[in-house]
C-alpha positions as a Markdown table, in Angstrom:
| # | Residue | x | y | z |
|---|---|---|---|---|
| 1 | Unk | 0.0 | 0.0 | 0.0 |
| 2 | Unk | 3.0 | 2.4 | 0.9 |
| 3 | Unk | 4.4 | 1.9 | -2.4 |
| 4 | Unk | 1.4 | 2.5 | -4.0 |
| 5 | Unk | 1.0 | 5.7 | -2.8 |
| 6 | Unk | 4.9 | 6.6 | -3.2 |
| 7 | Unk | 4.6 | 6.1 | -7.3 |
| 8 | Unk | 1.0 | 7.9 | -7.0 |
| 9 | Unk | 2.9 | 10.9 | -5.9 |
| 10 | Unk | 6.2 | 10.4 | -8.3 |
| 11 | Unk | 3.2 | 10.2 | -11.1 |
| 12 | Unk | 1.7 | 13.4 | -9.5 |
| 13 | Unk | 5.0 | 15.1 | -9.4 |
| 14 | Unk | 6.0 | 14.2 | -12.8 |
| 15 | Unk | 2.8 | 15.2 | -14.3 |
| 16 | Unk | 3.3 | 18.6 | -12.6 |
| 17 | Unk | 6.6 | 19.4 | -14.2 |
| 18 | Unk | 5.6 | 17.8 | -17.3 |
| 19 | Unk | 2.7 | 20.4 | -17.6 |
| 20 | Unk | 4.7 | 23.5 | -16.0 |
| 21 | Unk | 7.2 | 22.5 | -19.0 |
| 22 | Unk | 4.3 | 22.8 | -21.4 |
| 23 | Unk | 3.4 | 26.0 | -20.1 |
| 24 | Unk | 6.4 | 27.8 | -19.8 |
| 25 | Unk | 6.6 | 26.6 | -23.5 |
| 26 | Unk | 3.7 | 28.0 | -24.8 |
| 27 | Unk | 4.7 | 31.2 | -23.0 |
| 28 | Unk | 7.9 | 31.1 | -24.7 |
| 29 | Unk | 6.2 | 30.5 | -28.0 |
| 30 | Unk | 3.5 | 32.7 | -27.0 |
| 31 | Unk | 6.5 | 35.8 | -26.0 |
| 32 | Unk | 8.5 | 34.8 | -29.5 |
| 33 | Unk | 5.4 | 35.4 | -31.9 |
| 34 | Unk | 4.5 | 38.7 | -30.3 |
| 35 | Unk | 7.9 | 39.7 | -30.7 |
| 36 | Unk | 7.9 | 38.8 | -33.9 |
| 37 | Unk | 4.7 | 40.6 | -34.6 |
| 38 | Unk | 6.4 | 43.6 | -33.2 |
| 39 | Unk | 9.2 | 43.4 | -35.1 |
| 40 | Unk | 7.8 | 42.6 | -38.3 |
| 41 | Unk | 5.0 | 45.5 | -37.9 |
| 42 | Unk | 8.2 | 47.9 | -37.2 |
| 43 | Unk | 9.9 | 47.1 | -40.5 |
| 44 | Unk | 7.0 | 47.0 | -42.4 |
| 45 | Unk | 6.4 | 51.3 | -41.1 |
| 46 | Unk | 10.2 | 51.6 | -42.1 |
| 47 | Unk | 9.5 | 50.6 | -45.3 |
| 48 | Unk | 6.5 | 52.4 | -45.4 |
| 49 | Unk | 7.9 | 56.0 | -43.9 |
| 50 | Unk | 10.9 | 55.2 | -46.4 |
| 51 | Unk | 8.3 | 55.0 | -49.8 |
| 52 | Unk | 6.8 | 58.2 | -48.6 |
| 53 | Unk | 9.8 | 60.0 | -48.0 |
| 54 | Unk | 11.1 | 59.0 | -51.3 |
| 55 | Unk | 7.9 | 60.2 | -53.2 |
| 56 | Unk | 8.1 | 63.3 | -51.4 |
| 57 | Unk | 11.4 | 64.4 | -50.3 |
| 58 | Unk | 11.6 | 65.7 | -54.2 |
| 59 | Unk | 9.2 | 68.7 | -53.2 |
| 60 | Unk | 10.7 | 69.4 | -49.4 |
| 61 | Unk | 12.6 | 72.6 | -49.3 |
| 62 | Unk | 16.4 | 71.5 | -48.5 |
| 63 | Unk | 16.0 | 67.7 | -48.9 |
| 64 | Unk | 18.3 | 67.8 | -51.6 |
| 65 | Unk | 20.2 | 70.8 | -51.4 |
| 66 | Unk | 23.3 | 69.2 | -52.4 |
| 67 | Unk | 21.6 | 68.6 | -55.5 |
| 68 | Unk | 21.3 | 71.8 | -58.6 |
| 69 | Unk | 17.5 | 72.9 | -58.8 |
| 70 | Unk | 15.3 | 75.5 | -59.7 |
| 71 | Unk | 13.5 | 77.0 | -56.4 |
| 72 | Unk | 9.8 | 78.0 | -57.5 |
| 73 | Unk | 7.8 | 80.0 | -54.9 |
| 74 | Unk | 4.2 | 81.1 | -55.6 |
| 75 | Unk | 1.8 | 84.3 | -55.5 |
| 76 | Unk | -1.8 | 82.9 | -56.3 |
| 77 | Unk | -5.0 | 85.1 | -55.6 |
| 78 | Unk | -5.4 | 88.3 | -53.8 |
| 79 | Unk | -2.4 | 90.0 | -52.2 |
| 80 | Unk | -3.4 | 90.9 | -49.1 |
| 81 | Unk | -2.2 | 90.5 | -45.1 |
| 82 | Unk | -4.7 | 87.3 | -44.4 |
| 83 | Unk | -3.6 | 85.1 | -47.2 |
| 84 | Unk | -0.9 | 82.3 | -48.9 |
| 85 | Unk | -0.2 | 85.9 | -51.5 |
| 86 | Unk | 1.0 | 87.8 | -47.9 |
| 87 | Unk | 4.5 | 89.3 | -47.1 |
| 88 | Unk | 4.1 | 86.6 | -44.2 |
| 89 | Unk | 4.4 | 83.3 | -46.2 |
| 90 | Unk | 6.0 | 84.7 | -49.0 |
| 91 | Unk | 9.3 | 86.3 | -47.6 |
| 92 | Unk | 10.5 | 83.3 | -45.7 |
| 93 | Unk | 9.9 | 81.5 | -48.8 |
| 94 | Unk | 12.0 | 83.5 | -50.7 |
| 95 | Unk | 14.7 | 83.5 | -47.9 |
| 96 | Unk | 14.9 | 79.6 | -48.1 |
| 97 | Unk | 14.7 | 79.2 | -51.7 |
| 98 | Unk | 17.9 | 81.5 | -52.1 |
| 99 | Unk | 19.6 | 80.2 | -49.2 |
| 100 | Unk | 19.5 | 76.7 | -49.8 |
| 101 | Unk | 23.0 | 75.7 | -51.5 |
| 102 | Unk | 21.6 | 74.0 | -54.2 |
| 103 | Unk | 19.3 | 76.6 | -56.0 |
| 104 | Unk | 21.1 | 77.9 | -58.9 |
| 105 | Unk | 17.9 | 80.6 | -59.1 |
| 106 | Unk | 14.5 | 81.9 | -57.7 |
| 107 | Unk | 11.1 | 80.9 | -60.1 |
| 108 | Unk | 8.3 | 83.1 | -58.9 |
| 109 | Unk | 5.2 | 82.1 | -60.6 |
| 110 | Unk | 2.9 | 84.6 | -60.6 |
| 111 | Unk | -1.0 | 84.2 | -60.9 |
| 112 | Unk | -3.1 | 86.7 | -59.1 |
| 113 | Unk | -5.2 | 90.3 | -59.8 |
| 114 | Unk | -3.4 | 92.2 | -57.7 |
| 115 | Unk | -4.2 | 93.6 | -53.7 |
| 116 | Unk | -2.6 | 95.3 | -51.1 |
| 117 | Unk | 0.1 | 98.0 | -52.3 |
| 118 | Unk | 1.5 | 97.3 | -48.7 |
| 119 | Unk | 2.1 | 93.4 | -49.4 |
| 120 | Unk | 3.3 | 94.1 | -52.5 |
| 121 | Unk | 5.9 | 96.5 | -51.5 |
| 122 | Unk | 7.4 | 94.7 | -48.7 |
| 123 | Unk | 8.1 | 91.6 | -51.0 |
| 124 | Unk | 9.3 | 93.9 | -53.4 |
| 125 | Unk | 11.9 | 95.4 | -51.2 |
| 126 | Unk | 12.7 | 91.8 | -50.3 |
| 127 | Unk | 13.1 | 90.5 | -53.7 |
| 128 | Unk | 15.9 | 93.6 | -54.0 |
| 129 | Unk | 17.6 | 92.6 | -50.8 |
| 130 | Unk | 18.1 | 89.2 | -51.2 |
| 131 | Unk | 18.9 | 89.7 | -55.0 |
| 132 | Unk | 22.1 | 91.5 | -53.8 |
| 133 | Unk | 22.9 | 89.4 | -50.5 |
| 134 | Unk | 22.8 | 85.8 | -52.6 |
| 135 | Unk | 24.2 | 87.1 | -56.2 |
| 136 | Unk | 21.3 | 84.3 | -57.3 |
| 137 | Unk | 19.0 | 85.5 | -60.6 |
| 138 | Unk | 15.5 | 86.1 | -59.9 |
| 139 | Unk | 12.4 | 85.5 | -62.5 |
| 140 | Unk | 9.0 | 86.0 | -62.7 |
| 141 | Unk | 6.7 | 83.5 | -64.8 |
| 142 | Unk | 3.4 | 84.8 | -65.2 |
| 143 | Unk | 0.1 | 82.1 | -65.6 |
| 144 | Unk | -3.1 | 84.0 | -66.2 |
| 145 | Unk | -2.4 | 87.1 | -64.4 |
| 146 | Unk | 0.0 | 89.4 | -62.9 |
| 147 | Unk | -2.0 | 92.7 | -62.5 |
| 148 | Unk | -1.3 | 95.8 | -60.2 |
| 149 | Unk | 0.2 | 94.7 | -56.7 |
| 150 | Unk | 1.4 | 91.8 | -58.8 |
| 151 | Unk | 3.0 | 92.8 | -61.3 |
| 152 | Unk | 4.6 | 95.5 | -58.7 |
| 153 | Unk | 6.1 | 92.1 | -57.2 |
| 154 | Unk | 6.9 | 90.9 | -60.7 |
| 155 | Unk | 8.7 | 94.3 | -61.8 |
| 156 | Unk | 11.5 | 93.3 | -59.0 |
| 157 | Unk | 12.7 | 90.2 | -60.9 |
| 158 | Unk | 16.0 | 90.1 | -63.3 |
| 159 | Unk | 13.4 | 89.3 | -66.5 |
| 160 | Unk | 9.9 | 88.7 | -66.7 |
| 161 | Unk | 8.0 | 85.3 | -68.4 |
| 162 | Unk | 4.7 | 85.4 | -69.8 |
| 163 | Unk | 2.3 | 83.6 | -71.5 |
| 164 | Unk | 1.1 | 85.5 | -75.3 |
| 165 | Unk | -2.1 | 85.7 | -73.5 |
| 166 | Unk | -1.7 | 86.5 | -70.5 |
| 167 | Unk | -2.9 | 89.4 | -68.4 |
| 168 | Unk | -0.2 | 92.2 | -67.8 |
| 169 | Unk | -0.1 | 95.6 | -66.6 |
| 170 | Unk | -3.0 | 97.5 | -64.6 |
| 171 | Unk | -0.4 | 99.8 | -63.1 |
| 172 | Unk | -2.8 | 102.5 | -60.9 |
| 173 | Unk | -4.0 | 102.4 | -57.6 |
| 174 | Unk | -8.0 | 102.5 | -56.4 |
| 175 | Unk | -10.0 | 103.2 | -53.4 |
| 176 | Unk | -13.4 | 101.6 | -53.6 |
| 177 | Unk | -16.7 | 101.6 | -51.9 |
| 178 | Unk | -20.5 | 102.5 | -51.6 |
| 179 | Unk | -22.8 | 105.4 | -50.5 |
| 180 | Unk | -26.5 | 104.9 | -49.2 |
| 181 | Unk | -26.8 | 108.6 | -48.1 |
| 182 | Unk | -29.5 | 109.4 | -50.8 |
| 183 | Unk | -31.0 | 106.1 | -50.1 |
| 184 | Unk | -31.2 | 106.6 | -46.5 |
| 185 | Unk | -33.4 | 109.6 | -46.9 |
| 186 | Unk | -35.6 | 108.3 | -49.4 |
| 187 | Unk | -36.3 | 105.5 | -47.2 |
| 188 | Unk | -36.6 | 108.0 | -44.3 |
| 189 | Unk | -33.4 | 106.5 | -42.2 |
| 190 | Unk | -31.5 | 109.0 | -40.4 |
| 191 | Unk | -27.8 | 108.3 | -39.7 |
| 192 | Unk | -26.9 | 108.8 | -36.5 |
| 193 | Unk | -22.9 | 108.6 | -35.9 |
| 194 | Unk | -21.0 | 110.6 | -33.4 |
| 195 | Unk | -17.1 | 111.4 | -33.8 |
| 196 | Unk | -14.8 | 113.4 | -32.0 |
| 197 | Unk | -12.5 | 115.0 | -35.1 |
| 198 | Unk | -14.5 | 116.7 | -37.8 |
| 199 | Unk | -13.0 | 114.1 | -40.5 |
| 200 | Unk | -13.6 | 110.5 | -38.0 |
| 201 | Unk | -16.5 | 109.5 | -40.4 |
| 202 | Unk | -14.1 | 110.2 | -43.4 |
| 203 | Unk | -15.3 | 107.0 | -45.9 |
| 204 | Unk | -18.3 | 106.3 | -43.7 |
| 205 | Unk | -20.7 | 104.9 | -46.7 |
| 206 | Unk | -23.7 | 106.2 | -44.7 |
| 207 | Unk | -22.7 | 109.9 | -44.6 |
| 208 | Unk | -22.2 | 112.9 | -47.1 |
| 209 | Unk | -18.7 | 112.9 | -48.8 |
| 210 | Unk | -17.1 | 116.7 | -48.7 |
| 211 | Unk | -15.2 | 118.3 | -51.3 |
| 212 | Unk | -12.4 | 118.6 | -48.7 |
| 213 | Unk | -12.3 | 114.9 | -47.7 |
| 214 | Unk | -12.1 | 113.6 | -51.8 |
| 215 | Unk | -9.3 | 115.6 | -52.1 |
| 216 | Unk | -7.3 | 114.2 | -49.7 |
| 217 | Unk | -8.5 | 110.8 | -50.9 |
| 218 | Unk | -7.0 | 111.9 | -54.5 |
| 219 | Unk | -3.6 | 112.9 | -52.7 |
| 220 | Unk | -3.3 | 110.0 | -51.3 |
| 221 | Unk | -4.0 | 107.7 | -54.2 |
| 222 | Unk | -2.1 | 109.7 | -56.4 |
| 223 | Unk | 1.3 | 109.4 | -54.0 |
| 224 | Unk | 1.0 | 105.7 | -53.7 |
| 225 | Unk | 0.6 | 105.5 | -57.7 |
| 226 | Unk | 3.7 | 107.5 | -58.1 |
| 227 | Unk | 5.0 | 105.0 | -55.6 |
| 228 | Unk | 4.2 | 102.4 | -58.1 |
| 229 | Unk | 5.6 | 104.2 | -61.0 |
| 230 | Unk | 8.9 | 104.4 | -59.3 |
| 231 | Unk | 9.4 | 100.9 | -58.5 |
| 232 | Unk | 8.3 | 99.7 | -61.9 |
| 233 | Unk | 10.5 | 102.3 | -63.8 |
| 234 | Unk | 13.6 | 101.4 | -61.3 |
| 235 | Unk | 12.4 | 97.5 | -61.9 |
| 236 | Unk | 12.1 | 97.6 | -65.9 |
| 237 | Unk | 14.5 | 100.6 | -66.8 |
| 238 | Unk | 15.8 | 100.9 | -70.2 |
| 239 | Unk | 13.4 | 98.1 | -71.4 |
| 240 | Unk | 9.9 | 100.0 | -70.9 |
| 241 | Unk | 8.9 | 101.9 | -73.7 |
| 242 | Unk | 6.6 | 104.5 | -71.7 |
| 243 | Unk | 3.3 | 105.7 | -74.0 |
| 244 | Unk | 0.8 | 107.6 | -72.5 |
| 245 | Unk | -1.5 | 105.2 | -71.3 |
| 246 | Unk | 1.3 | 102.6 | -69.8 |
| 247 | Unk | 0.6 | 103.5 | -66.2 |
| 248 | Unk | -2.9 | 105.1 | -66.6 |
| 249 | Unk | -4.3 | 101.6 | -64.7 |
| 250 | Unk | -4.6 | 99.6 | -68.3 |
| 251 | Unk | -3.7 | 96.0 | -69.2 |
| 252 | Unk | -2.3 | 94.2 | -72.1 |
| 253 | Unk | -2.0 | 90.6 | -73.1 |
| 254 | Unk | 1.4 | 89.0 | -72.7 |
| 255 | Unk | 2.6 | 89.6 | -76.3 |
| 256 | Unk | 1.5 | 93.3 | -75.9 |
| 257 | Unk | 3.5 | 93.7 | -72.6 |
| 258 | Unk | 6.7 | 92.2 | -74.0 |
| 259 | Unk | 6.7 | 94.6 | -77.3 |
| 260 | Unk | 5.6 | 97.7 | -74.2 |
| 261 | Unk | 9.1 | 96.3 | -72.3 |
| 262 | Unk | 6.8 | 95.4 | -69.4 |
| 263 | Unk | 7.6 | 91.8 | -70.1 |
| 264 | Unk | 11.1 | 90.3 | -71.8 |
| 265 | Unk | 9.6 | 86.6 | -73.3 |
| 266 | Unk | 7.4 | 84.3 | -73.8 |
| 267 | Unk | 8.0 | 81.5 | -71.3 |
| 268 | Unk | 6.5 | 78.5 | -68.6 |
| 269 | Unk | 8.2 | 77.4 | -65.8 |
| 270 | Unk | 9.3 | 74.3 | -66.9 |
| 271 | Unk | 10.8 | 76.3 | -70.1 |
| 272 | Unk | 12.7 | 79.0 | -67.8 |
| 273 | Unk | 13.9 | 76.0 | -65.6 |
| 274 | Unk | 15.2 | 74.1 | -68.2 |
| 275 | Unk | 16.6 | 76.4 | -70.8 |
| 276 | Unk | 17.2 | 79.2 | -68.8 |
| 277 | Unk | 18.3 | 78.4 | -65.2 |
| 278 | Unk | 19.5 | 75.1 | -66.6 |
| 279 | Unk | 18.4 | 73.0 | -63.7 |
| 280 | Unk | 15.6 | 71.3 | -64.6 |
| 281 | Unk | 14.5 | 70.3 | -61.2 |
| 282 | Unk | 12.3 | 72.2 | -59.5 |
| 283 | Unk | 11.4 | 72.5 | -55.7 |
| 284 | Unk | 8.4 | 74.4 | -54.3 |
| 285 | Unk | 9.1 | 76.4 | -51.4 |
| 286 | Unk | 5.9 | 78.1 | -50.8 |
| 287 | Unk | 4.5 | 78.2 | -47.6 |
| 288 | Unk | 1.2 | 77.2 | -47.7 |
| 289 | Unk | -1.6 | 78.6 | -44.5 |
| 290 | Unk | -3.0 | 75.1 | -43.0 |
| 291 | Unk | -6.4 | 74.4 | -41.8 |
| 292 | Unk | -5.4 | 75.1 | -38.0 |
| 293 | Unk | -3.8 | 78.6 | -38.9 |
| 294 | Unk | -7.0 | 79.7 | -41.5 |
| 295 | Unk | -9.2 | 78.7 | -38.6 |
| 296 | Unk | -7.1 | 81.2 | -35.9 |
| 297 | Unk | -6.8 | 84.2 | -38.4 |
| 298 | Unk | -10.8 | 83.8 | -39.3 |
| 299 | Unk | -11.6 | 83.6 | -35.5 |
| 300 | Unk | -9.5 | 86.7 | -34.9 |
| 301 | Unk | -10.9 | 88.4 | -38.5 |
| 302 | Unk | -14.5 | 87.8 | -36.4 |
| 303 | Unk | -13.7 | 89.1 | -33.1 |
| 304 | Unk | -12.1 | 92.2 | -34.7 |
| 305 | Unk | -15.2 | 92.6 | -37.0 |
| 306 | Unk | -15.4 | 96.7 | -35.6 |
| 307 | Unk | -12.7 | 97.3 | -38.2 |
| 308 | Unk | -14.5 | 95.7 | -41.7 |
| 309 | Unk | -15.5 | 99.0 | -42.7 |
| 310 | Unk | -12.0 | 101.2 | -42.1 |
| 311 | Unk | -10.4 | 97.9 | -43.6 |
| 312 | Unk | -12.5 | 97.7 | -47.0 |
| 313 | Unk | -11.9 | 101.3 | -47.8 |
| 314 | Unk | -8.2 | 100.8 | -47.7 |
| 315 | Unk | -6.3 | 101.8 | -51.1 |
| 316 | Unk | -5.7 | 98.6 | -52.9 |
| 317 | Unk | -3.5 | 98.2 | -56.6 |
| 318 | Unk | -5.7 | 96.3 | -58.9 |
């Protein structure tokens, strides 16, 4: 009987370490798999993160700046101090572009109506500067358009691109707006504003317009177009051939601005790139306003709303 029970508990025991075995097998096993999955779900994101950067490190600003390229940096739509056209996104883009080692020259492709002589200037004056710091040419390549503020950028580059039909020119300066005051009285609606300063309500579109008031207007539209003149003339020099109507606010189509010298030659971008710059390779350094950013400046555009009217009747180039 004794010996009976002695094997019972040698089988007992046996058992025991035959099954913790097993276990600590399968844990093993278990440990070695997920390891495995880990591992394996790591390379495969390698290799994924190493397609993408290869499909797009092309385009990223100083990826390959070892490499000769074209930099290309865009003004599309209204030039203002809210946009993608602003002397916000568009100077640093022009800083990197013509500080990256491997740009042998600056592309600025030009599409837009014009805007804010304000913008315009600041990236004019910019153009200039870092013309002379980085000894690298400068072109514009106009698309569609490159009217007023625009083509006040556009007059800063070494030579001017167009398109035979594109739109060129519109070199004069505007102050736009609305008046309801005859309106107002016909509908029986008295305006009731209060200012301290005789000349507060100055633009108001709800009150009478003195003699006195449009005049100064006219002064100051008339300085900023002479503004405009100067930088153009000092842009273009010997190559404009001035006629009376060249900066009376009139635009021509491409082939009519290159035989007017505001233009030098038909051209694209991929043209200038390749048979001018000789770097066929181009890489985009425009900055471009994400969602986050639009949100923020719309928010803020709301909560300053007080200001729409002074803001609207601001002199514009277009």
């Amino acid at each position: 009987m004794e010996n009976e029970v002695t094997l019972d508990a040698k089988t007992l025991h046996w058992e025991r370490e035959a099954i913790e075995k097993l276990l600590l097998a399968d844990v093993r096993e278990r440990r070695a798999a997920r390891r495995w999955r880990v591992f394996r779900s790591l390379v495969w994101m390698a290799l994924f993160a190493a397609l993408i950067w290869f499909l797009v490190a092309d385009n990223l600003p100083g990826t390959k700046a070892a490499l000769p390229h074209t930099a290309m940096v865009t003004i599309k739509g209204e030039i203002s101090d809210s946009g993608e056209a602003s002397a916000e996104y568009v100077l640093p883009a022009l800083r990197s572009a013509l500080e990256d080692d491997g740009s042998k020259a600056l592309v600025i492709l030009i599409n837009s109506p014009g805007g804010s002589p304000v913008q315009a200037g600041l990236i004019n004056d910019e153009i200039r500067r870092l013309r002379a710091l980085h000894k690298k040419p400068i072109y514009a390549v106009v698309e569609e358009t490159c009217a007023s503020a625009a083509y006040y950028i556009a007059s800063a580059a070494d030579k001017i691109y167009v398109d035979k039909a594109s739109i060129v020119g519109s070199i004069g300066v505007l102050m736009d707006g609305f008046g309801f005051v005859g309106t107002m009285e016909k509908l029986g609606i008295e305006r009731r504003l209060l200012t301290a300063g005789d000349n507060k309500g100055f633009l108001d579109p709800f009150s009478p317009q003195s003699d006195a008031q449009k005049q100064h207007a006219q002064t100051m539209l008339n300085q900023i177009h002479q503004q405009f003149i100067g930088v153009v003339k000092k842009g273009r020099g010997d190559r404009l051939k001035e006629t009376p109507d060249m900066f009376s606010g009139l635009f021509w189509t491409g082939e009519q601005a290159i035989q007017l010298g505001l233009a030098d030659e038909l051209g694209s971008l991929d043209g200038v790139a390749r048979d001018v710059v000789k770097a066929e390779k181009l890489v985009d350094y425009t900055n471009k306003e994400n969602i986050a950013e639009r949100f923020a400046k719309r928010f803020g555009a709301a909560m300053g709303g007080g200001a729409v009217g002074a803001l609207r009747a601001a002199p514009a180039l277009r």
